[in-house]
Phi, psi and omega in degrees: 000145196278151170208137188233153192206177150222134177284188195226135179230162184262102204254186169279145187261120188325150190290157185077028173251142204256128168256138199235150179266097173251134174078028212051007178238173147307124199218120158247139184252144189185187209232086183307170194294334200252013191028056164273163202249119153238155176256112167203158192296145160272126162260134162295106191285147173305343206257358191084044135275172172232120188219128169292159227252065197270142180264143156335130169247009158258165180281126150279154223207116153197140168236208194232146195257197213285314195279347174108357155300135182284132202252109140304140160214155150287155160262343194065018188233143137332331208227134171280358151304324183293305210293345181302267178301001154310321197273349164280339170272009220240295192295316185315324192282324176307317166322304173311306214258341174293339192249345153131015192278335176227139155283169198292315167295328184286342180290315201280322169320317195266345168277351208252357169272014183242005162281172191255118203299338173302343161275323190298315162307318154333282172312305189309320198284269262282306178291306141357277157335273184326322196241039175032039177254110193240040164277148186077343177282342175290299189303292221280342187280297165359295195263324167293310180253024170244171223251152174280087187281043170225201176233161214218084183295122185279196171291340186241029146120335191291129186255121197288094191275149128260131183259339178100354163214128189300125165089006198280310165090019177261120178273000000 
């Protein structure tokens, strides 16, 4: 069974923060760096400290995967109806590889054609980089990121416009 929460992390509570008592519980208040008025619950640490309770404003997500291991994910969503179906579409793909309609590989094959090439050039540069070889990254960073004002022959003679904006419809 599926289960989505947000988590909770613990911070130190800033200097100048006034703690005030709501509801019965402790609360601090204070005046963030961007001079927003903020509020979050305290906690008392064993040793008598105080820290504050800050919640996640993303949705967490966990099932059980093809092998029966349990799968953490972010959902990346905010509203928990969304992140629900993110996390139902997470059990469907599991189900395709339980019942044998997909492999476990053919699932990661249709995510890794669902990147985008700008990233993937991204990673070549990033590899590149790394490994200080700069022959070509200047030329090749170029061409990737600026729009093709020109025309482009294909193979069999047919000629290709570019205008430099997708749908612009100027050849």
């Amino acid at each position: 069974m599926a289960r989505l929460w947000k988590p909770t992390t613990y911070k130190p509570v800033p200097a100048g923060a006034e703690l005030v008592k709501r509801r019965g519980s402790t609360v601090a208040e204070w005046t963030d760096s961007r001079g927003r008025k903020r509020r979050a619950p305290v906690h008392e640490t064993r040793k008598g400290g105080r820290r504050l309770v800050i919640e996640s404003r993303i949705w967490w997500g966990e099932y059980r995967g093809a092998d029966g291991l349990p799968v953490k994910l972010s959902t990346g969503c905010r509203d928990e109806t969304a992140a629900r179906g993110v996390l139902a579409d997470a059990e469907r793909k599991v189900e395709l590889v339980r019942g044998k309609v997909l492999t476990a590989a053919e699932l990661r094959t249709a995510a890794h054609g669902a990147t985008e090439l700008t990233a993937h050039v991204r990673d070549y540069l990033n590899v590149l980089r790394v490994r200080e070889s700069r022959h070509g990254v200047p030329s090749f960073r170029g061409a990737c990121s600026q729009p093709a004002r020109h025309s482009q022959t294909l193979g069999g003679g047919d000629r290709v416009a570019h205008s430099g904006a997708p749908g612009s419809g100027r050849t």
